[in-house]
C-alpha positions in Angstrom: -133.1 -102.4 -3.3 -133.0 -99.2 -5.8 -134.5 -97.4 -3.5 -132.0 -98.5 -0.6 -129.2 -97.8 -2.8 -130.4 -94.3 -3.3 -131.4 -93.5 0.4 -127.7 -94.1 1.1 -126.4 -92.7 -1.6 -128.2 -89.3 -1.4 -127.3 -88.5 1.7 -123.5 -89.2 1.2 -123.5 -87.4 -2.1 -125.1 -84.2 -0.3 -122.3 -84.8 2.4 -119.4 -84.6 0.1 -121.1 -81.6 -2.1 -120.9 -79.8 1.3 -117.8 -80.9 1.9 -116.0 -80.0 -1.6 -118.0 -76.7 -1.3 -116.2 -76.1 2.7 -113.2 -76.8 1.1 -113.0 -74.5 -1.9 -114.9 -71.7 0.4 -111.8 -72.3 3.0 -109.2 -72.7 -0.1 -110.2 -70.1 -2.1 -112.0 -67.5 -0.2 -111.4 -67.4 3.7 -107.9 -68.7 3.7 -106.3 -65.9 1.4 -108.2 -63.6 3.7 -106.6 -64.8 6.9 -103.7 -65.2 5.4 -103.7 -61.0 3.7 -104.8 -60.0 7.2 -102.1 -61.3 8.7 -99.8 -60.0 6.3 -101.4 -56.8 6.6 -101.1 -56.7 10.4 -97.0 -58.2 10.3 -96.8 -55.2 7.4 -98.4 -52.6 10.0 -96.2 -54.2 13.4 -92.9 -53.4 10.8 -93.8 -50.2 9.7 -94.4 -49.8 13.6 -91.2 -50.3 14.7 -89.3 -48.7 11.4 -91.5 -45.1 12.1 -90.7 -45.3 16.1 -87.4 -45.4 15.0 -87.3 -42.6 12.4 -89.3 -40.6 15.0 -86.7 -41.1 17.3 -83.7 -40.2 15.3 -85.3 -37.2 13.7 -86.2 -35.9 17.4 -82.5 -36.1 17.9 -81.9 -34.4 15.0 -83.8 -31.9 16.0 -82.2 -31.4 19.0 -78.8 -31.3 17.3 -80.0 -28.8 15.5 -80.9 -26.7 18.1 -77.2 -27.2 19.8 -76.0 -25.8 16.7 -78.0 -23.1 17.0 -76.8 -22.4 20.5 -74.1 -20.5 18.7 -74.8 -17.4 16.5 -73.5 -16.3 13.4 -73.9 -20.2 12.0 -72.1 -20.1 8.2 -73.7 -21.2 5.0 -71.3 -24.8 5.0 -73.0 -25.9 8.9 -76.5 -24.8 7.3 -75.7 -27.2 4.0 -75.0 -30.0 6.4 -78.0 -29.9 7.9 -80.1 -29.6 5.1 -78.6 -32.3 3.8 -79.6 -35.1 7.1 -83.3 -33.0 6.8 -83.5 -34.0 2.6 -82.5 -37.7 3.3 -85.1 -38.3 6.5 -88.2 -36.5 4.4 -86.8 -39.2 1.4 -87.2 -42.3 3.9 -90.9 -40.4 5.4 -92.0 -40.3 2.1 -91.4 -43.9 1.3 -92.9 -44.7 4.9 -95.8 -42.8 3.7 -96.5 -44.6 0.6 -96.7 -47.6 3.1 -99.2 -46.3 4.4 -101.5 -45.7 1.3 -101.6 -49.4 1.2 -101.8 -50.1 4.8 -102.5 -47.9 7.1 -106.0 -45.8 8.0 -107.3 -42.7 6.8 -105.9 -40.8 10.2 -102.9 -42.4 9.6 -102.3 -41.4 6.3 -103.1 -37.6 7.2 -101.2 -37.6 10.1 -98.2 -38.8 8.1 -98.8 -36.2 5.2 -98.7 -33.5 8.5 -95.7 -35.1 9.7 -94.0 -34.6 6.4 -95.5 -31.1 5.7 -93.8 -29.7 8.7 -90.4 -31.0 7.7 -90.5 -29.6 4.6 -91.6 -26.3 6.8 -88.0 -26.9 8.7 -86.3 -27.4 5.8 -88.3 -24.4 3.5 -87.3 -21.7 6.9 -83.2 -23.1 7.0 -83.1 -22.8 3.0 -84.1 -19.4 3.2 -81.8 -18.3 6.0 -78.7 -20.3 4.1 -79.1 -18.1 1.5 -79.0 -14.9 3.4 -75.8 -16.5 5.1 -74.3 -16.9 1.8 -75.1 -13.0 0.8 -73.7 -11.9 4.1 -70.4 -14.5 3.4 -70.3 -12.8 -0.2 -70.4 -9.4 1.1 -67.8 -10.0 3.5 -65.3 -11.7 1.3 -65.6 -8.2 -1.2 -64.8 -6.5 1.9 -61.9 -9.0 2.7 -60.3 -8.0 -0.7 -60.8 -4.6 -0.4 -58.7 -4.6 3.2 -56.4 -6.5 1.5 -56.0 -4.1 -1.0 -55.6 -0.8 1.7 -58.7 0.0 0.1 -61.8 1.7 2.1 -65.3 1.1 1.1 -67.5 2.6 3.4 -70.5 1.8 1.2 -69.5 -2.0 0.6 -68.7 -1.6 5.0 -72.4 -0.5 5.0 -73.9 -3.1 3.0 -72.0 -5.8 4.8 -73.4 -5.1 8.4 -76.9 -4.1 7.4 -76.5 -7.5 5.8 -75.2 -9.0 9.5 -77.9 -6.9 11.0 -80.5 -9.2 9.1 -78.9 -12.5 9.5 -78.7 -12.2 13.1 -82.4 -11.1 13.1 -83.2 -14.1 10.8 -81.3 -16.6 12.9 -82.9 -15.5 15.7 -86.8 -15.5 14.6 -85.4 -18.8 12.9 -84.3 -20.5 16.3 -87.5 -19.8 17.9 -89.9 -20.5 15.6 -88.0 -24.4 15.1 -87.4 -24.9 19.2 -90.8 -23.2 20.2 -93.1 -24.6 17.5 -92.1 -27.3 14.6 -89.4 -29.0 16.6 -92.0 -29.5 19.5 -94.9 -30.3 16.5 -93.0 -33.1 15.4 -92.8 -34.4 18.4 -96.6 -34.4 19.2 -97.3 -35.5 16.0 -95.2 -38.3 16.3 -97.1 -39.3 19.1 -100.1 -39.5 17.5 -99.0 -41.2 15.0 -97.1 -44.2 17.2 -101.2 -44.6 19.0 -102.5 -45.0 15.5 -100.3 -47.5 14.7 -101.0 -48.8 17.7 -104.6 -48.6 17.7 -105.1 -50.0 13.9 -102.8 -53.5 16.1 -105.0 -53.9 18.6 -101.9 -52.9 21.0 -102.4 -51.4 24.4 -102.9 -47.7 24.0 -101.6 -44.7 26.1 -103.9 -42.2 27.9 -102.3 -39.5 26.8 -103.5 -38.9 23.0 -106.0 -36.5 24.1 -103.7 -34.1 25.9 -101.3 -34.8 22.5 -104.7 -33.7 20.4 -105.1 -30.4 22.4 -101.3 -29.4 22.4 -101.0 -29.8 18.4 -104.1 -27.5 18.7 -102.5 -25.0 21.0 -99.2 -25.2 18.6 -101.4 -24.5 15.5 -102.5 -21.4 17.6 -99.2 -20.2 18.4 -98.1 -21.0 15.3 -100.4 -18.1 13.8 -99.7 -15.7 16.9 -95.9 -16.3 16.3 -94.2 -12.5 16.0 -91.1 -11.9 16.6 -90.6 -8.4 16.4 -86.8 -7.1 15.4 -85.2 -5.0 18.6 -81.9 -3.3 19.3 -80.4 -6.2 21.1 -80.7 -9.0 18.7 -76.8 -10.0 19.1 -77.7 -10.1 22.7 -80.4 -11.8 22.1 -78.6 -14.4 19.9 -75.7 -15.0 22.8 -78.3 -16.2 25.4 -81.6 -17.3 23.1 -81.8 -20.9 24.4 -82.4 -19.5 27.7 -85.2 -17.0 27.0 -88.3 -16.6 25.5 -89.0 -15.0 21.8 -90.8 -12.1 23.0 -87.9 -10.0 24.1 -87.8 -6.3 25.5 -85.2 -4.2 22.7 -83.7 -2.3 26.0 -81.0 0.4 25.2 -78.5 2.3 27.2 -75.6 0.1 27.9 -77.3 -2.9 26.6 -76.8 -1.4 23.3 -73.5 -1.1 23.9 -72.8 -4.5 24.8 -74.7 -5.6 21.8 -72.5 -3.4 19.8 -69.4 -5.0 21.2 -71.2 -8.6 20.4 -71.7 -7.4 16.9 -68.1 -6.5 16.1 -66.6 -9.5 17.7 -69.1 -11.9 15.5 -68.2 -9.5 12.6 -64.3 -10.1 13.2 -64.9 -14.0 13.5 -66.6 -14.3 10.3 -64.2 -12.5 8.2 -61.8 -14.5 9.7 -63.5 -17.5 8.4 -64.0 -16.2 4.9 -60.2 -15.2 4.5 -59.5 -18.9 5.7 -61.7 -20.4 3.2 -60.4 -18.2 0.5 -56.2 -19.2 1.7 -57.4 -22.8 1.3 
């Protein structure tokens, strides 16, 4: 009867062991696995949708920018603002970023430190020419109180449109180097990034990350070639510059003229600006 007792028993004993031991493997073990992976994955689908977003709005941004630059001569207060909209979209890249660390692949997580790298390239390049802006806006303010005065400076006259002469310059090589090269970087490398995302999901995938691959090659390329070369028709140039290519021919002759003619009338307009500040 023992023996009975313990043929049945052993067998049911084994049965439960195996079944405690199933249940604190799937308790303990596998379930907090699923349940982190799908966390991880509903984390990754919401970061997603929150960086196709920022990728939008900072490609409008961009372009913004650019319509701004459509006009020359852009003062220091217009350059402020925009810095401003660049400082607070690297702030919410950054924090996207630190997502990623947790989240996201290795690619990712480079691609998203590029990403950043090259705003703070746009924002390093419009820092620099908002201070030559301010200079120029200094200068010409001086020169504002000297006409006031019925006094003649040809010296501080000199300084002022040397300093114009640069600024235009800048602004041009500026406007180029953003529309030709990091505006059009950003965009590619927000590509990229939306098929990682997509990719690390399991999503369907575009066909189009290799050409996306070769392009942010060609744009490192041009990137180094990139040489704008000063000419003698840069206020010219900074009248029609969305319309034409950086490389341009310095011409002469009556082109200089004309270019002359732009000059004064963008010199008039700013001091106008600075003695309207200063009556405010």
């Amino acid at each position: 009867m023992k023996e009975e007792t313990k043929t049945i028993i052993f067998p049911i004993a084994i049965s439960a062991a195996i079944s405690i031991i199933g249940f604190i493997c799937n308790f303990y073990i596998f379930t907090p696995k699923l349940v982190q992976a799908e966390f991880e994955r509903e984390t990754l689908k919401d970061l997603l949708q929150q960086s196709s977003e920022l990728y939008m709005e900072v490609n409008s941004k961009n372009e913004k920018t650019l319509s701004l630059f459509g006009s020359y001569g852009i003062n220091s207060n217009k350059l402020d603002s925009v810095l401003s909209d660049y400082f607070h979209t690297i702030n919410t890249v950054k924090k996207l970023n630190a997502k990623l660390f947790s989240f996201g692949s290795n690619e990712q997580i480079e691609f998203g430190k590029a990403y950043l790298e090259n705003l703070y390239q746009i924002v390093s390049m419009i820092s620099i020419q908002q201070t030559e802006v301010k200079q120029l806006e200094l200068l010409i303010r001086e020169s504002n109180d000297k006409i006031d005065k019925k006094l003649r400076d040809s010296v501080l006259f000199k300084q002022t449109t040397d300093k114009l002469d640069y600024v235009v310059q800048s602004e041009n090589q500026l406007y180029f180097r953003l529309r030709d090269i990091n505006f059009e970087k950003v965009k590619i490398l927000s590509r990229i990034n939306n098929y990682l995302y997509r990719e690390k999901l399991g999503l369907k995938l575009t066909n189009d990350i290799v050409d996306a691959y070769k392009q942010l090659v060609s744009l490192d390329s041009t990137s180094e070639e990139f040489d704008y070369k000063p000419h003698k028709s840069e206020y010219l140039t900074a009248r029609t510059r969305s319309l034409i290519h950086y490389k341009v021919d310095g011409g002469g002759g009556l082109d200089s003229i004309a270019n002359q003619i732009a000059k004064l009338e963008l010199l008039g307009r700013i001091m106008i600006e600075q003695q309207s500040t200063k009556n405010k």
